[in-house]
C-alpha positions as CSV (number, residue, x, y, z in Angstrom):
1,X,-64.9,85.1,15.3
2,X,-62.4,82.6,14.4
3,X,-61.2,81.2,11.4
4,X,-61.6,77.3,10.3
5,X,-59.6,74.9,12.2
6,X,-57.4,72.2,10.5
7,X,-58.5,69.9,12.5
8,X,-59.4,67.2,10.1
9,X,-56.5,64.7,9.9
10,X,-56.3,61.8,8.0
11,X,-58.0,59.2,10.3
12,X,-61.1,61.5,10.3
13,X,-60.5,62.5,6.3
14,X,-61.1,58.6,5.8
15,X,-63.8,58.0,8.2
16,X,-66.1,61.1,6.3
17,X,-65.0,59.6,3.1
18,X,-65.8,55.8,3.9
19,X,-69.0,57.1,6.2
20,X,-70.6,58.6,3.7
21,X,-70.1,55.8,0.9
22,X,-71.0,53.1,3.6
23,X,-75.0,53.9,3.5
24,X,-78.0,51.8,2.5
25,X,-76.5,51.5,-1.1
26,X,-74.6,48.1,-0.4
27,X,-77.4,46.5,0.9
28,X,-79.8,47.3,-1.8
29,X,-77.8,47.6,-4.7
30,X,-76.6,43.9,-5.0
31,X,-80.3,42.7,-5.3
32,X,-81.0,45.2,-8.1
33,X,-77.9,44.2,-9.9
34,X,-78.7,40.2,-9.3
35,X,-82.3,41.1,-10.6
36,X,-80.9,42.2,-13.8
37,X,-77.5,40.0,-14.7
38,X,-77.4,36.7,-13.4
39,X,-74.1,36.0,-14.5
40,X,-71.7,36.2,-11.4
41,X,-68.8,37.1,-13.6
42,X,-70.6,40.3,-15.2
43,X,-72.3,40.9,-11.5
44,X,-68.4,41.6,-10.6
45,X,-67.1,43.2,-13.1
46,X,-69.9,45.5,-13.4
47,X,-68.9,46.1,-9.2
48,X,-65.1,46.5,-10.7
49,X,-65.9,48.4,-13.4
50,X,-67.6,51.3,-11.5
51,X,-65.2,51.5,-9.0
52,X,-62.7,52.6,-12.1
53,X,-64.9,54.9,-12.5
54,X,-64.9,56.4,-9.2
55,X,-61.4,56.1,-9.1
56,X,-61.4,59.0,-12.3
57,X,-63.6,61.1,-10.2
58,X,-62.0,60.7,-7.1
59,X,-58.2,61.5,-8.8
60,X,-60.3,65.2,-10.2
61,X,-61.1,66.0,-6.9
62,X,-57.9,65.5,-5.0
63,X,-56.4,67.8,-7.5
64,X,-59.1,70.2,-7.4
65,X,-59.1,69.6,-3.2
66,X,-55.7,70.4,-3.5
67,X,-55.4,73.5,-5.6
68,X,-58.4,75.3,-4.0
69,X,-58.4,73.8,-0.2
70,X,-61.1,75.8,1.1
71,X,-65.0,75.0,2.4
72,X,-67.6,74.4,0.0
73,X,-66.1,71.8,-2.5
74,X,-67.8,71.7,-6.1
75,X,-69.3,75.1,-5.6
76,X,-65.7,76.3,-5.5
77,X,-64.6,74.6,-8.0
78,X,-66.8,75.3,-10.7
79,X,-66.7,79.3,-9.5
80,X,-63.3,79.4,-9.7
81,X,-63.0,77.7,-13.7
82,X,-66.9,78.2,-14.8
83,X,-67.9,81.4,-13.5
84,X,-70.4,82.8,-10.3
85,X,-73.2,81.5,-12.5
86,X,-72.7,78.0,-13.2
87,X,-71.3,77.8,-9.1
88,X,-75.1,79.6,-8.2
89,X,-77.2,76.7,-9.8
90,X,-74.6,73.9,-8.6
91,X,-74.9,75.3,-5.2
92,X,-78.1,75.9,-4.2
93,X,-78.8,72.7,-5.8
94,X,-76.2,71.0,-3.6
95,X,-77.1,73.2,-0.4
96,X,-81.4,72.9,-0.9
97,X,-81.8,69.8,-2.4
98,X,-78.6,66.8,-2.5
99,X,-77.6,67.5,0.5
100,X,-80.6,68.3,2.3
101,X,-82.6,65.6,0.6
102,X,-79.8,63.3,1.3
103,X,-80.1,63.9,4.8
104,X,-83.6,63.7,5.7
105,X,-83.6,60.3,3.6
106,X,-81.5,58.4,5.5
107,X,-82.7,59.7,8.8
108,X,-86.4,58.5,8.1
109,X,-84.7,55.5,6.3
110,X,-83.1,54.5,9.6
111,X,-86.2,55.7,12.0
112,X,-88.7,53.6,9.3
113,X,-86.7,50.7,9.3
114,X,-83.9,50.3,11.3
115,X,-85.5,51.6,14.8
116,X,-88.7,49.5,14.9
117,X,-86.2,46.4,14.3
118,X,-83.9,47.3,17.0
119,X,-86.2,48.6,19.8
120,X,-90.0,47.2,18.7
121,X,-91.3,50.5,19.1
122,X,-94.4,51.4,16.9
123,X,-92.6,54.1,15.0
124,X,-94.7,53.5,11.9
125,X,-97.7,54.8,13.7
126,X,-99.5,58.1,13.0
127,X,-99.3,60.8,15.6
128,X,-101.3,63.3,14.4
129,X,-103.2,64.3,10.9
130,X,-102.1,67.7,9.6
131,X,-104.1,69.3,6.9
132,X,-100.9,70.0,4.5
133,X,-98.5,68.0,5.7
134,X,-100.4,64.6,5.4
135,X,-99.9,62.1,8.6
136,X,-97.1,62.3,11.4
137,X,-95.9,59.1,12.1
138,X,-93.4,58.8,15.7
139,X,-90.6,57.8,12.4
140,X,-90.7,61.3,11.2
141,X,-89.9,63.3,14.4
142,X,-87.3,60.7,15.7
143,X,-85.9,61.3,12.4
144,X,-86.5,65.1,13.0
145,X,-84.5,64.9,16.5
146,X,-82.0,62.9,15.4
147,X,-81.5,65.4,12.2
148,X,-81.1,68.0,15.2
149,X,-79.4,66.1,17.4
150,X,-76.2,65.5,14.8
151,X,-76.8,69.2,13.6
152,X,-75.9,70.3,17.2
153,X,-73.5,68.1,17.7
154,X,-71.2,69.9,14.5
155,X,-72.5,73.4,15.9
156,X,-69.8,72.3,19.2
157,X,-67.2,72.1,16.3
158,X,-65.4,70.1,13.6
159,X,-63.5,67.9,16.3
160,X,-66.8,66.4,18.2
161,X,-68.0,65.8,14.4
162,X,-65.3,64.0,13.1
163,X,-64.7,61.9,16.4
164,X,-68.2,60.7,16.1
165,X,-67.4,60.2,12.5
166,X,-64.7,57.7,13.1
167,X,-66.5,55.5,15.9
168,X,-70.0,55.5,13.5
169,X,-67.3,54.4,10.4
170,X,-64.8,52.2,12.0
171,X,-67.1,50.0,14.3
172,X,-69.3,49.0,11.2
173,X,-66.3,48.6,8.1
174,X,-65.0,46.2,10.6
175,X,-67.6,43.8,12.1
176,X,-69.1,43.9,8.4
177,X,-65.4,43.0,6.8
178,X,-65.4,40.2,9.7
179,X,-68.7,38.4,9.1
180,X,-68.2,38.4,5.3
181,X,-65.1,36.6,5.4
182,X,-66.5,34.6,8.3
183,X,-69.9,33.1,5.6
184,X,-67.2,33.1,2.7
185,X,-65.3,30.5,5.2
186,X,-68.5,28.7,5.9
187,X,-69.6,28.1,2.6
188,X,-66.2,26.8,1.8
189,X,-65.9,24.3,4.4
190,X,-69.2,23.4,3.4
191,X,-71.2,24.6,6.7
192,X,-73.5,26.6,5.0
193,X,-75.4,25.1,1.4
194,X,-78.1,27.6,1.1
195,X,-76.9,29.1,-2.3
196,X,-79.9,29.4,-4.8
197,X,-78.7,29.7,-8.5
198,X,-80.9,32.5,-10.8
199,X,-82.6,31.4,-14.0
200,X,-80.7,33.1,-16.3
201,X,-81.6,35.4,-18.5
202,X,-80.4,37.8,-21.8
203,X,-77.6,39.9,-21.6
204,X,-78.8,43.3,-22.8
205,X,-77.6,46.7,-22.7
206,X,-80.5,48.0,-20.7
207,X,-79.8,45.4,-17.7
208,X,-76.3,46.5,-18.0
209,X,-77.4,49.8,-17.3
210,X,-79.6,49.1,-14.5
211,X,-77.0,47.3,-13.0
212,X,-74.0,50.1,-13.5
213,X,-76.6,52.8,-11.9
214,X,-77.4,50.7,-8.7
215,X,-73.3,50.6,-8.0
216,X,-73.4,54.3,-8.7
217,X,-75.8,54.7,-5.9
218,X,-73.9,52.2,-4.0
219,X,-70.8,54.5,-4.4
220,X,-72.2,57.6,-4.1
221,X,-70.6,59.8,-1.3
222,X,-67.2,59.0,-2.3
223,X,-66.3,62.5,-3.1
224,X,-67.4,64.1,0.6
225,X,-64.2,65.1,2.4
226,X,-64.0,68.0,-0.4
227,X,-66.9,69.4,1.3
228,X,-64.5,70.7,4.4
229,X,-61.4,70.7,2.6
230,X,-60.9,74.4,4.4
231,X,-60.4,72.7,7.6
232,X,-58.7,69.7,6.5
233,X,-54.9,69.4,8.0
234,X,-52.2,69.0,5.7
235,X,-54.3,69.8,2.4
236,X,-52.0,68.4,-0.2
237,X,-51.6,65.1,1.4
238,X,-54.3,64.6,3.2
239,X,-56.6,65.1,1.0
240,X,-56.1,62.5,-1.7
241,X,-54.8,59.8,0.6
242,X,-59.0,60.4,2.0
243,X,-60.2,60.3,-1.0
244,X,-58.8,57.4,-3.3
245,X,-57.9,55.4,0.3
246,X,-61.2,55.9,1.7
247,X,-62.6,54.9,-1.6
248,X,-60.3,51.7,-2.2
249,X,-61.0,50.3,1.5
250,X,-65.1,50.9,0.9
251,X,-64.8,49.0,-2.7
252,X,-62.8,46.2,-1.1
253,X,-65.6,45.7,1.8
254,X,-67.7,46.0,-1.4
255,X,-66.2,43.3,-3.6
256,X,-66.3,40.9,-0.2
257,X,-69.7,41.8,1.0
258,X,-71.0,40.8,-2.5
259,X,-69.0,37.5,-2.6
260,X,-70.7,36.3,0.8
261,X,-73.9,37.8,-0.6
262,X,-73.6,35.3,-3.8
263,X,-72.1,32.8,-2.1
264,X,-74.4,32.3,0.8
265,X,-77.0,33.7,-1.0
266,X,-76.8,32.6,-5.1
267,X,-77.6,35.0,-7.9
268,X,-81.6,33.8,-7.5
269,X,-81.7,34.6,-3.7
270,X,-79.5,37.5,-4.0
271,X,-82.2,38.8,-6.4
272,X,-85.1,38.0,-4.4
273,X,-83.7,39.3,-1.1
274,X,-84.7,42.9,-1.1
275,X,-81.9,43.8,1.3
276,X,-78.9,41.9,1.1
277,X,-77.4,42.3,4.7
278,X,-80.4,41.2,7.0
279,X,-81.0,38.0,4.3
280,X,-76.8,37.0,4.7
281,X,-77.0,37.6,8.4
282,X,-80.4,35.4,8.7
283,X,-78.9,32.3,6.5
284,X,-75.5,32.7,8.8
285,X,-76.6,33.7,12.1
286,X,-80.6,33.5,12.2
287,X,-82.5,35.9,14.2
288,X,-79.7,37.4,16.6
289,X,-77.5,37.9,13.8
290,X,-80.4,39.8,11.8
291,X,-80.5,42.1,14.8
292,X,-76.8,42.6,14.7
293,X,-76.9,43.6,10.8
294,X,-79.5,45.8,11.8
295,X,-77.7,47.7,14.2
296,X,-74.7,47.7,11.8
297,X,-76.7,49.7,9.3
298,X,-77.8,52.1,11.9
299,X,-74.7,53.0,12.6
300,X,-73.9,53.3,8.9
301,X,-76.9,55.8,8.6
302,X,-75.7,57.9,11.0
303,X,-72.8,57.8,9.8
304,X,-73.6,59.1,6.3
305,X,-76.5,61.5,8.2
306,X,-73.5,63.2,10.0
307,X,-70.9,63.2,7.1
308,X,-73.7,64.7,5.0
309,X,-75.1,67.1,7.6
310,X,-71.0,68.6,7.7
311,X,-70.5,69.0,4.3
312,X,-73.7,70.2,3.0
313,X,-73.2,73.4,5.7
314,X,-70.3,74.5,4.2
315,X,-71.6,74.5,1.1
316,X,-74.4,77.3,2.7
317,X,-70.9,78.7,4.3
318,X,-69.2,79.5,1.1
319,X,-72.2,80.8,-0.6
320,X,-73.2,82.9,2.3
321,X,-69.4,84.3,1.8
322,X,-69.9,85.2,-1.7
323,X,-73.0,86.7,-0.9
324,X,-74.8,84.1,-3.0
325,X,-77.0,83.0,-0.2
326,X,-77.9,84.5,3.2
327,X,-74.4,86.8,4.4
328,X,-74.9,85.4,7.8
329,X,-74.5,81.7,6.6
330,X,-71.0,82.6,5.7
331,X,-70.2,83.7,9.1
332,X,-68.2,81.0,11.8
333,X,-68.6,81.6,15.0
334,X,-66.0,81.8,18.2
335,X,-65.6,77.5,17.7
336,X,-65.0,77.8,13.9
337,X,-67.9,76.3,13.1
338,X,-70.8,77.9,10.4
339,X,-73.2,77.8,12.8
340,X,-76.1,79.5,10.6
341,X,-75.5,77.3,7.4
342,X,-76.1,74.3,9.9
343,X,-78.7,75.7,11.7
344,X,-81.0,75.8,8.0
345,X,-80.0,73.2,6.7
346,X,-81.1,71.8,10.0
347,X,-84.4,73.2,9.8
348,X,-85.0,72.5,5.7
349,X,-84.2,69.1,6.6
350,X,-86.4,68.5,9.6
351,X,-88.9,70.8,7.1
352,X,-89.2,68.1,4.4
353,X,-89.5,64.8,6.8
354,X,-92.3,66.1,8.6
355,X,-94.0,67.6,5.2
356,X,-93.2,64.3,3.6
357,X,-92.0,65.7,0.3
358,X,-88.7,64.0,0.5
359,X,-89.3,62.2,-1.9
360,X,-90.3,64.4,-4.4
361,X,-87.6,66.7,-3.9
362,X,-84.8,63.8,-4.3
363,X,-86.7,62.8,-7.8
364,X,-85.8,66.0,-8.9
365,X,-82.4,66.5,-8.0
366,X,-81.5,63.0,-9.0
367,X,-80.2,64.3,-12.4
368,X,-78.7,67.2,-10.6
369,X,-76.5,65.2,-8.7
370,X,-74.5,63.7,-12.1
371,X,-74.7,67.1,-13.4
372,X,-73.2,68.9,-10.1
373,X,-70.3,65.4,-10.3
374,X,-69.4,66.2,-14.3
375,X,-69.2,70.1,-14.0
376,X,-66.5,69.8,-11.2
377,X,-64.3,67.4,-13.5
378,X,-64.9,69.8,-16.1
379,X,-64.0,72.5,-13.9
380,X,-60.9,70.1,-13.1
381,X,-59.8,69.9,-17.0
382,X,-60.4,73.9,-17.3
383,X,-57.6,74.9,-14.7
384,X,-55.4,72.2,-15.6
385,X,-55.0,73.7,-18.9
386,X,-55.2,77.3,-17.5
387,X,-52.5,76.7,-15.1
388,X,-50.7,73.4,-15.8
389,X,-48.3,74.0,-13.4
390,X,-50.3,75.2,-10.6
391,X,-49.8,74.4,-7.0
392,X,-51.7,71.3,-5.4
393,X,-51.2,67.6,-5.7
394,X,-51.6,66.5,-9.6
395,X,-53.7,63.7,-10.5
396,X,-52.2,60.1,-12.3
397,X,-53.2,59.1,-15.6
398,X,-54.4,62.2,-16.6
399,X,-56.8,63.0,-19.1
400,X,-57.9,59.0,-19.0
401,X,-59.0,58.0,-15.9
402,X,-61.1,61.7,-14.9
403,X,-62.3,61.8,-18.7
404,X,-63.4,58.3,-18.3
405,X,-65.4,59.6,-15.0
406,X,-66.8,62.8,-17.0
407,X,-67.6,60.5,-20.4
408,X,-69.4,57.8,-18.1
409,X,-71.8,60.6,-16.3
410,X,-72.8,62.3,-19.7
411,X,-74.0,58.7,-20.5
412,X,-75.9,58.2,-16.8
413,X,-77.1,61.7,-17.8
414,X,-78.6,60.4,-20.9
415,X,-79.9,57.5,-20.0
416,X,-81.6,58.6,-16.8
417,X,-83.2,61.2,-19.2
418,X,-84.5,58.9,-21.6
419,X,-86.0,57.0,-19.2
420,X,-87.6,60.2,-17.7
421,X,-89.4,60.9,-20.8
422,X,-90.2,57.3,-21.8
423,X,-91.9,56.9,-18.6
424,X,-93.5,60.8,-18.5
425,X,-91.3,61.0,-14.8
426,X,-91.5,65.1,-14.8
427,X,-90.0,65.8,-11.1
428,X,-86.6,64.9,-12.5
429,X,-86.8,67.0,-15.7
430,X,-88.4,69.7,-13.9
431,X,-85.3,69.5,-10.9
432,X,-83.2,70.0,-14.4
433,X,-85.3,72.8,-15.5
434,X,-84.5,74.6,-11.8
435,X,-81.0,74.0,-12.6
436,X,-80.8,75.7,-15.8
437,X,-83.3,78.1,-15.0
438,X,-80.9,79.4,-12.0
439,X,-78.1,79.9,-14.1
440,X,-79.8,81.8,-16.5
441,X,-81.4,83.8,-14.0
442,X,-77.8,84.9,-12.1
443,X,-76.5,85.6,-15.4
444,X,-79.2,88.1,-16.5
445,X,-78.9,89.7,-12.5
446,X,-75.3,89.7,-12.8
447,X,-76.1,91.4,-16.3
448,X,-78.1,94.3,-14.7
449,X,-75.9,94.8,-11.9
């Protein structure tokens, strides 16, 4: 058995970073946001705003990528400055649920809507009725192989991974940067006058809200190159030039997407649209350029499929090292590769498409996902003040920028619980339950050990 290999330069450190942020989120998000401020100036700098934000988070991780370069990203943060117990609850919640959840999502995201787009196939079509697992459709098991498929594909190593990584990233950041500025030159040679204006409406804190979280979704994934930070080249360079540059190129494909988007589209269309990239390709391009933006966001699903599908694993891999999950998760094999931890996280994936609980198992990590996100800053703030000095990369504008990240989750935190108990949600206060309920349970094993 082999050790990891470094084989994760920078080129691939950005593409897992800027593959995994690139999802669904862009496409949605903008006509949530226009459905709740019409005015284009707060639409923006509510965009701007959250990528400040991100930028906090993503200056805590490089340190903490740097300092403790190994596999398994928050888990081995939070062991390492909040104890085996808090790392337990974030990681089986990270292993069994975000990531998992995460990547049966997208793959029956991209087989539901995507496929039957591209090909015409009747993928939405029940195969066969089983008594617990509801109806079948062709969606779920072409979701199911392709879940496999990309699973076997990092079982051959890190280096097949991350080359797929790069073409599934770099084809898509590029067309998509190209036809944005391509309907922002339209509109201003005054080619295209299809731009519908929204009725405005108040300016409240809830709609500011609503708003912020749909960018948060938007942005999620920023933080994914921490994941295999064991077998990234270079650690102390690499990286944070992954992190905050694969996070800066995404937000500027952001800001330009969603200045076609407005400009083609106005803040009223933009809000009515549903999903933003097939309604800008169809006023631009009509139905051959739909098809195109289509395609585009297939390859962006894969894209986050196979980032998520690599880090998630070595999540499994660093708890099955500390014996906090199954032993032979933390084993590689002769490629370097955790060949177990993919292998079920493989099969709970493919589990939860064709047992359609998805779903329900994403409702109640959602709050487990800002809660996994704070805990690794605060991890962050603990072994900066433990060890001010310490080796690793150190982050700029510290406390101000990462306390800003930590202060803004704590409010997502609360807000997404309010709204859990005004509307009687339980799945999400339940997934929080779990959480809490697995800490206490390691510390009372650990107790009687």
């Amino acid at each position: 058995m082999s050790g990891p290999q470094r084989a994760i330069d920078l080129r691939s450190g950005l593409a897992i970073v800027a593959g995994s942020m690139l999802g669904i989120g862009i496409f949605l998000a903008p006509s949530q946001m226009a459905g709740a401020v019409t005015d284009p100036v707060v639409f923006f700098a509510t965009w701007i705003g959250a990528a400040v934000v991100v930028l906090g988070g993503a200056l805590a991780y490089s340190e903490l990528g740097t300092r403790l370069p190994k596999a398994g990203g928050d888990y081995v943060f939070q062991r390492a400055a909040l104890g085996p117990s808090v790392a337990f609850a974030s990681g089986w919640a990270l292993f069994a649920g975000i990531f998992s959840g995460s990547i049966a999502t997208v793959a029956l995201a991209l087989c539901w809507w995507q496929l039957p787009t591209l090909t015409g196939l009747p993928l939405r079509d029940v195969v066969v009725a089983l008594p617990l697992a509801g109806d079948i459709t062709w969606a779920q098991l072409a979701a199911s192989v392709l879940v496999l498929g990309l699973t076997g594909l990092n079982v051959a190593g890190v280096r097949p991974s991350v080359r797929a990584q790069q073409a599934l990233t770099g084809i898509p950041l590029l067309v998509l940067f190209a036809l944005a500025i391509y309907a922002l030159f339209a509109v201003g040679v005054g080619e295209l006058t299809v731009a519908r204006p929204a009725t405005a409406v108040p300016l409240t804190a809830g709609a500011l809200a609503t708003a912020y979280l749909a960018t948060n979704f938007a942005f999620s994934g920023w933080n994914q190159v921490i994941y295999v930070a064991g077998e990234v080249a270079d650690p102390e360079r690499t990286i944070p030039r992954a992190l905050l540059g694969g996070t800066a190129a995404v937000t500027a494909l952001y800001l330009v997407l969603c200045a076609a988007f407005v400009a083609v589209l106005g803040m009223g269309g933009l809000a009515d649209a549903g999903e933003a990239g097939s309604a800008l390709a169809r006023a631009i391009g009509g139905e051959q350029l739909f098809w195109t933006m289509n395609a585009l966001i297939g390859l962006c699903l894969v894209a986050t499929v196979n980032s998520s599908i690599l880090g998630g694993a070595r999540v499994g891999y660093a708890m099955g090292r500390d014996r906090a999950f199954l032993p032979a998760a933390g084993r590689l094999d002769a490629r370097g590769s955790p060949t177990v931890a993919l292998w079920l996280q493989g099969a709970w994936s493919v589990a939860l498409i064709l047992t359609n609980t998805v779903d329900t198992l994403l409702q109640a990590v959602s709050l487990t996902m800002v809660i996994t996100g704070a805990l690794s800053v605060v991890a962050y703030f603990v072994l900066r003040r433990r060890a001010p000095d310490g080796p690793g990369w150190r982050a700029w504008a510290h406390p101000w920028l990462p306390g800003l990240y930590l202060a803004v989750s704590l409010w997502v935190l609360y807000t997404e619980v309010a709204k859990a108990l005004r509307d009687d949600a339980g799945a999400p206060l339940i997934g929080l339950a779990v959480l809490v309920a697995a800490y206490v349970g390691h510390r009372v094993w650990r107790a009687t050990r």
